[in-house]
N, C-alpha and C positions, 0 to 999 in steps of 0.2 A: 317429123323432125326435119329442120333445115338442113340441105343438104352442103349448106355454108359453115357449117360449125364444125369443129374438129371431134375426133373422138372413133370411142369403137363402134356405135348404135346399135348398143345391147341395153339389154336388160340392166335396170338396177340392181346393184349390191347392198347387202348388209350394210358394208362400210358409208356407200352413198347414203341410205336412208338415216344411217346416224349423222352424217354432215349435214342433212337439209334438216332433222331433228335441232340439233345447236348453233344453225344458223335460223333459223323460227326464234329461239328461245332467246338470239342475238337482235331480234327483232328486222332481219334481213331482207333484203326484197326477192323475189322470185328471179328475177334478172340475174343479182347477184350470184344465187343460190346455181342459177345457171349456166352461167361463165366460169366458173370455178369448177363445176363436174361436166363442160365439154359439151353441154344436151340444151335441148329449147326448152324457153321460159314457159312453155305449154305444159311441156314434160315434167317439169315441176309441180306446176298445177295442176293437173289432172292428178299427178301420184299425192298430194297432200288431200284432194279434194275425195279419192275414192278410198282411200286408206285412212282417211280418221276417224277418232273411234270416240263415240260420244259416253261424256261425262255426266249426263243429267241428274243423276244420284245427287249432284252435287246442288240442292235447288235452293233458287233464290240467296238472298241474304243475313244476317240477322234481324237486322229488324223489318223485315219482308218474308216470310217465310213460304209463301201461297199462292199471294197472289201477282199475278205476271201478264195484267193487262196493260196496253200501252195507254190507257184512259184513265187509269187510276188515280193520276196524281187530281183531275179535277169532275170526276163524277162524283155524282149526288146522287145517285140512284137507293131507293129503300124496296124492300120487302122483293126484291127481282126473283124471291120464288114462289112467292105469291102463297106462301106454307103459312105462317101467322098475320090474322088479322090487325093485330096492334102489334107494330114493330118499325119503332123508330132507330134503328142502327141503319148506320150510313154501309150498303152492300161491299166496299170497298173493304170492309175489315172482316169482311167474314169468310171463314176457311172454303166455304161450297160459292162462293161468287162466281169464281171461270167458270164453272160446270151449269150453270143455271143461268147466268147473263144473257140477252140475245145480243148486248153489242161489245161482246167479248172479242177482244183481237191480241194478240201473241207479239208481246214487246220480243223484238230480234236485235240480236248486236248487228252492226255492219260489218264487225270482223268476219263474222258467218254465214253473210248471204254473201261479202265481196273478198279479195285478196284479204290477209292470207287464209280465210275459211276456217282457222283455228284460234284457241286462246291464246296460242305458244307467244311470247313476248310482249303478253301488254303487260301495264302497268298498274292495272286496277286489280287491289286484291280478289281471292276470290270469295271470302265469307262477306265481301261486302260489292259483289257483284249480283243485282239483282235480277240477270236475263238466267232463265231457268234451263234455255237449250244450251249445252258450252259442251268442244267440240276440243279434243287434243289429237297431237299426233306424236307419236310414240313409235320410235324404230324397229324393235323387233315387233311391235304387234302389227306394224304393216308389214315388215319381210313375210310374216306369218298368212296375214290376208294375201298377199302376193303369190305366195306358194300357193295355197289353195283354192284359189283363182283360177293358176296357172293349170293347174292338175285336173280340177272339175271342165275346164273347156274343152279338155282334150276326151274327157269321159263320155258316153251315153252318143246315141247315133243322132244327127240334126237331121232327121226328117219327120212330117208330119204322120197323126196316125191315116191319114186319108191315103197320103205317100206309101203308105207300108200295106195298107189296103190294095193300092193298085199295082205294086209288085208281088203281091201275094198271090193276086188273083191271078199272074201270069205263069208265077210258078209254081204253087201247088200240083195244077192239072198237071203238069208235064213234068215236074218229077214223078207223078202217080204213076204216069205212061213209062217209065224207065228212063227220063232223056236226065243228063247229068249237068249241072249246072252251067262248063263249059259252051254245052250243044245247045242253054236257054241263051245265053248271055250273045252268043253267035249268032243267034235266029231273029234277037228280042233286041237291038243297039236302043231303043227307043225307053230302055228302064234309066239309060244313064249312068247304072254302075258296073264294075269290075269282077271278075269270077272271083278272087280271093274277098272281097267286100261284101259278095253272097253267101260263101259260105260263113264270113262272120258272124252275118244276118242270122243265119239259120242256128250257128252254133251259139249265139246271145241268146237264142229262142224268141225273138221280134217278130218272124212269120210263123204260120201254123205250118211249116215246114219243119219236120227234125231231123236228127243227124240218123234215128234209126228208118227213116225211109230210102237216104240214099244208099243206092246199092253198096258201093267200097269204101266206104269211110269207115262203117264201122267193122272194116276187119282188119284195118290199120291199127297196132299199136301204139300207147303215145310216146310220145320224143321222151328221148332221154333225156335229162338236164346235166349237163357232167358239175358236177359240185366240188371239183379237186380240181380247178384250173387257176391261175392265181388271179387275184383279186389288184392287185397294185398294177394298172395300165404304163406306169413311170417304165421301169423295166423294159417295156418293148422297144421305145425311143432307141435308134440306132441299130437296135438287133432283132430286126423283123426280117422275114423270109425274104424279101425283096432289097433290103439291104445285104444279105447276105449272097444273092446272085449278082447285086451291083460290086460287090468289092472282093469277090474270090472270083476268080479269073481260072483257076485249076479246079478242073470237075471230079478229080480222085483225093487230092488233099483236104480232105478233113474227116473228122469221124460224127457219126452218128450214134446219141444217147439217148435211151431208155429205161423205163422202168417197168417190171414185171410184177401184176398186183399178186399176194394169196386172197386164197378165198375167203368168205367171213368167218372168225375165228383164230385168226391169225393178224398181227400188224409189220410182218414180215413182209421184204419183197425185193426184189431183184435189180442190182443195177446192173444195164447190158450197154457194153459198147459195140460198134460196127465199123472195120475200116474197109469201106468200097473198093480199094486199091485192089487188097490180094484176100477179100472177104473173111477176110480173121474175126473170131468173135469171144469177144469176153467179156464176164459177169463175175458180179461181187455182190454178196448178201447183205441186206444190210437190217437192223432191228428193226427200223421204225424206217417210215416213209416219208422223210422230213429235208430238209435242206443243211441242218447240221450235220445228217448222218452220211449225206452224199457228199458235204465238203471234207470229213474225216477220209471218204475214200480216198479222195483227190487227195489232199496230204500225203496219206497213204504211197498211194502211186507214184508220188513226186519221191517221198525218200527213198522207196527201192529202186528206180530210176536214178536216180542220184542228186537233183538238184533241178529247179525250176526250167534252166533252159535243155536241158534233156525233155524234163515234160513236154515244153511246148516244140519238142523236134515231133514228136511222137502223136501229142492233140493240140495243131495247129489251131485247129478254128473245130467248133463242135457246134452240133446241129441236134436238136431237142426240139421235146413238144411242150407245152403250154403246162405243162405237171406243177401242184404248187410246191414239191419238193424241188424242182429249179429256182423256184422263185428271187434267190440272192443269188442273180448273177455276179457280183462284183467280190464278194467271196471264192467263188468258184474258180475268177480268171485270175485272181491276184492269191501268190503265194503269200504263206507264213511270213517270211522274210520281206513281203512287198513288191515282190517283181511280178510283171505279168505273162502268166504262163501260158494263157490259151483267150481266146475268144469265144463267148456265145449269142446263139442266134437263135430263133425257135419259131415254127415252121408256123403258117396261118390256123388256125381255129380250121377242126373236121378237116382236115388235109393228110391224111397219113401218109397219101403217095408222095412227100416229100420227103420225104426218109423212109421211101420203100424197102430199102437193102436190109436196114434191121428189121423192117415190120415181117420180111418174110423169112428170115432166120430164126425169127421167135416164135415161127410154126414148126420148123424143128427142133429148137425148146421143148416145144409142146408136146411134142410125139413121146416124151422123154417123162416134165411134168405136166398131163393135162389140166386143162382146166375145172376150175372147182376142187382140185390138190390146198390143203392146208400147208403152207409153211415151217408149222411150230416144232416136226422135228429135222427139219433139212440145217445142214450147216456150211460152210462155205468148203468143207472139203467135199460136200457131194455136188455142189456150184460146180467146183474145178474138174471132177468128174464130166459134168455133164459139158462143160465146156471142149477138156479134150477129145469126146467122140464127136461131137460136133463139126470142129475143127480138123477132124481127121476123117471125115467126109470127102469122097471127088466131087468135084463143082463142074456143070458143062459149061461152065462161064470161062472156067481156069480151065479147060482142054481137057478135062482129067486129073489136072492137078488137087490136092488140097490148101485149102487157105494156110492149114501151120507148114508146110512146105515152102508157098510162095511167100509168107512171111518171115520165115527163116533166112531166105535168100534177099531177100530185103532190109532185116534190120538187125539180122543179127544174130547170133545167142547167145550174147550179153542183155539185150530185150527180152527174150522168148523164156531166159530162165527169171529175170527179174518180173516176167508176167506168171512165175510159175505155169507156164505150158508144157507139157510132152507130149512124145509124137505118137502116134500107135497106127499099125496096119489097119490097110482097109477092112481087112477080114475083120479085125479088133471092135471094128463099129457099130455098138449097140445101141439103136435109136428105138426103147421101146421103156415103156415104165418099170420093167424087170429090172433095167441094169440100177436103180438105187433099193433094189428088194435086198435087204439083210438076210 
């Protein structure tokens, strides 16, 4: 592509390949066709000439139905299959003539050996077009061929079988000897490729190498795939971890959200907040693990606090993971009434140490409900439970203190009763799964 012509030098669009579609059928020139979409008249050409899809079905004319030699109109030729002795028909009219002629040659339009390579815009009908190859081009069935194109180049490894032969021969032996694909690739620079392109090698099964020869591969389990992460990428725009260290300047003002799964058999689960300031911790049950059920809490929160900007004294800016019950932040930060109560941000993909404060609160959670606990009969007064011994924990961060302590003298107990919290002795702190035994 010229690097004189404006534009993005990407890939064609849908939309593009319908405009060069309706300018064909305009009878338009490539030039045109390429001034208009930004790209070179090549660009043009090559995508009309590799994407059209032929029509042959469509043969000859009516009153031509067969045959589609360029001699036709003044050969003489008889008996050209030499099948019957007396047979005066002139070979021109007979249905088996291309297939039996020696001087058979293939009438071609010029539209389809030269510009524009297709039928799109002529003039001449088609029951009365007697060239038998005819050639369209059609928008979505090239985005189609495009895509699959696109997909299949990127597929299957581009080396020969001799190539795989000569890396095979290098690595067999010395995986047999114990050495680990890292300590061949280090030894071997003369294969060309990469340790992770090895073990691809190996894991495609391409070499007579397997994965149950090398020693620690197979006692690795496989990756987890998290399947509850959200799926809409729009949402991260402005509220990604790095946005959120570019624009909060205060390393104690905000809070930290999560959600706590049950086990299978339950669609219950836990929403936990954490405020790093004075390590206060609260949680709210909720039915379902959804994005409605988490905005009902916020509501929630906001009318026993009293009004949106109470809220957002309280959850200035709030820091989450990738959950697809976040996934409507714009919900979340704007009150009922329309005012915006708080900000969200949500940490990188596999980053928990970004919101460490809650990931390690929710270990004494856990002391409390272990893991693999079913949800179906907890309810939010034994949440509040578990929350007040929690909270009434000494911390060696706070000297000794507890979090409902330091956040009593911090916000309140106009806050502390509207978060329903009470205070209990240390003695009072039971962090074991007995204290929800009825």
């Amino acid at each position: 592509m010229s690097n004189l012509i404006p534009g993005n030098h990407k890939h064609l669009t849908l939309v593009d390949r319908s405009y060069i579609e309706e300018s064909l059928n305009d009878a338009k020139s490539f030039r045109a066709i390429a001034k208009y979409l930004c790209k070179d008249p090549s660009t043009i050409s090559d995508e009309v000439f590799k994407n059209r899809i032929s029509n042959s079905w469509n043969r000859g004319s009516f009153n031509n139905p067969y045959n589609f030699c360029i001699h036709r109109f003044r050969c003489r030729k008889t008996n050209a299959c030499k099948k019957l002795i007396l047979c005066d028909t002139v070979c021109r009219s007979c249905h088996i003539c291309n297939k039996v002629c020696d001087s058979f040659e293939l009438e071609q339009c010029r539209r389809i050996t030269k510009a524009p390579f297709v039928c799109n815009g002529c003039d001449k009908p088609r029951n009365k077009c007697p060239i038998s190859l005819k050639y369209d081009y059609n928008a979505i069935a090239a985005h189609r061929m495009y895509s699959e194109r696109l997909v299949s180049a990127r597929a299957g490894i581009c080396l020969s079988k001799k190539e795989l032969h000569a890396i095979d021969a290098v690595v067999k032996p010395l995986i047999m000897q114990g050495q680990s694909p890292y300590m061949i690739i280090a030894s071997h620079p003369e294969l060309g490729i990469s340790v992770g392109t090895l073990y691809n090698y190996i894991n495609q099964g391409v070499l007579l190498t397997r994965n149950i020869d090398l020693k620690r591969k197979v006692k690795f389990k496989p990756r987890k795939v998290h399947q509850t992460q959200i799926k809409n990428r729009a949402v991260f725009i402005g509220r990604t971890y790095k946005d959120f260290k570019e624009s909060h300047s205060d390393e104690m003002d905000f809070v930290e959200m999560d959600t706590v799964k049950s086990a299978k058999g339950s669609e219950k689960c836990i929403l936990t907040f954490y405020f790093p300031e004075t390590e206060l911790f609260y949680a709210h049950l909720l039915d379902r693990c959804t994005p409605g059920a988490v905005k009902a809490v916020f509501n929630k929160l906001q009318e026993r606090l009293g009004d949106a900007y109470d809220f957002a004294c309280l959850f200035p800016v709030i820091l989450t993971d990738r959950g697809v019950e976040f996934g409507d932040p714009d919900s979340l930060e704007t009150s009922p009434e329309g005012i915006c109560r708080t900000s969200i941000y949500y940490c990188d993909p596999m980053r928990s140490n970004q919101k460490g404060g809650i990931e390690n609160v929710h270990t004494m959670l856990r002391m409390i409900i272990p893991k693999g606990t079913v949800f179906t009969n907890l309810t939010q007064w034994d949440i509040r439970k578990c929350v007040d011994h929690v909270n009434s924990a000494p911390r060696k961060a706070l000297h000794g203190s507890t979090p409902y302590l330091e956040a009593y003298k911090l916000y309140g107990s106009e806050i502390m009763n509207a978060l329903q919290l009470r205070y209990l002795t240390p003695d009072q702190v039971v962090l074991t799964p007995k204290l929800l035994k009825r």
